[in-house]
C-alpha positions as CSV (number, residue, x, y, z in Angstrom):
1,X,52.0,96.4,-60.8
2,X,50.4,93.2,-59.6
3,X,51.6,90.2,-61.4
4,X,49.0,88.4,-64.0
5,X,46.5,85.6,-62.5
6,X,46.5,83.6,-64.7
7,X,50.2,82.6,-64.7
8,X,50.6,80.2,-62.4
9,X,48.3,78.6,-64.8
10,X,51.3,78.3,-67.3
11,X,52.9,75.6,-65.6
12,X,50.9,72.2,-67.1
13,X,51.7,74.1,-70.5
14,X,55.4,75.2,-69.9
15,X,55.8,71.8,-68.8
16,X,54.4,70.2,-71.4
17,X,56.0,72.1,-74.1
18,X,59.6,71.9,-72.3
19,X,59.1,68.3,-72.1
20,X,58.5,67.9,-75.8
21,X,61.3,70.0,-77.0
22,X,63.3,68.6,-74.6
23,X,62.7,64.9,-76.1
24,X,63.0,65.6,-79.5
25,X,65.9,68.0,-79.4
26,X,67.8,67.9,-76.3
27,X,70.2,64.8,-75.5
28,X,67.9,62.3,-77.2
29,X,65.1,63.3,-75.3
30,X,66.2,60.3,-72.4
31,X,63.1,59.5,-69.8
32,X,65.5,61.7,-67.1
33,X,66.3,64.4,-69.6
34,X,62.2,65.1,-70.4
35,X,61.5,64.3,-66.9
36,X,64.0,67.3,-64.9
37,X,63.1,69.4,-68.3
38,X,59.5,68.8,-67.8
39,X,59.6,69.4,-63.7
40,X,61.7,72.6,-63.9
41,X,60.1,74.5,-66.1
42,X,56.2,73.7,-64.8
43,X,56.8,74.8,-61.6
44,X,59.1,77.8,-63.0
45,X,55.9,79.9,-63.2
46,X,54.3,79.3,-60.1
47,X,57.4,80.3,-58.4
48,X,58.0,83.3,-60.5
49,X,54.1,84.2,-59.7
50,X,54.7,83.4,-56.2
51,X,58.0,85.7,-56.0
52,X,56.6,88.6,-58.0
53,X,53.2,88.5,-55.7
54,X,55.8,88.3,-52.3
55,X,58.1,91.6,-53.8
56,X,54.7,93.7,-54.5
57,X,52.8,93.2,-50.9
58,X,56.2,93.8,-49.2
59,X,56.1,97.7,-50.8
C-alpha cells in the first residue's frame, strides 16, 4: 500500500491546529509551549510520509 500524497500536505494544518490547542489549553499556551507544539507536530507528517514511502520501496 503506497502511503497518501497528499499527506505531507498536513503539516501547515497539524501545525496550526496543535499550536492553537496548545495555547489555549496546554500550560497557558506560553510563546515556547505553542512554538515546540506548533514545530513537532508540522513536521510529524512529512516524516511519517517520508518513513512510510522509505518501508514500501525497500519491499
Amino acid at each position: 500500500m503506497r502511503p497518501p500524497h497528499w499527506l505531507p500536505w498536513l503539516g501547515p494544518v497539524a501545525a496550526a491546529a496543535a499550536g492553537a490547542l496548545a495555547g489555549e489549553y496546554w500550560l497557558g499556551g506560553g510563546f515556547w509551549t505553542v512554538l515546540a507544539a506548533a514545530l513537532v507536530c508540522g513536521f510529524a507528517p512529512i516524516v511519517a510520509y517520508r518513513v512510510w514511502k522509505r518501508l514500501h520501496h525497500r519491499r
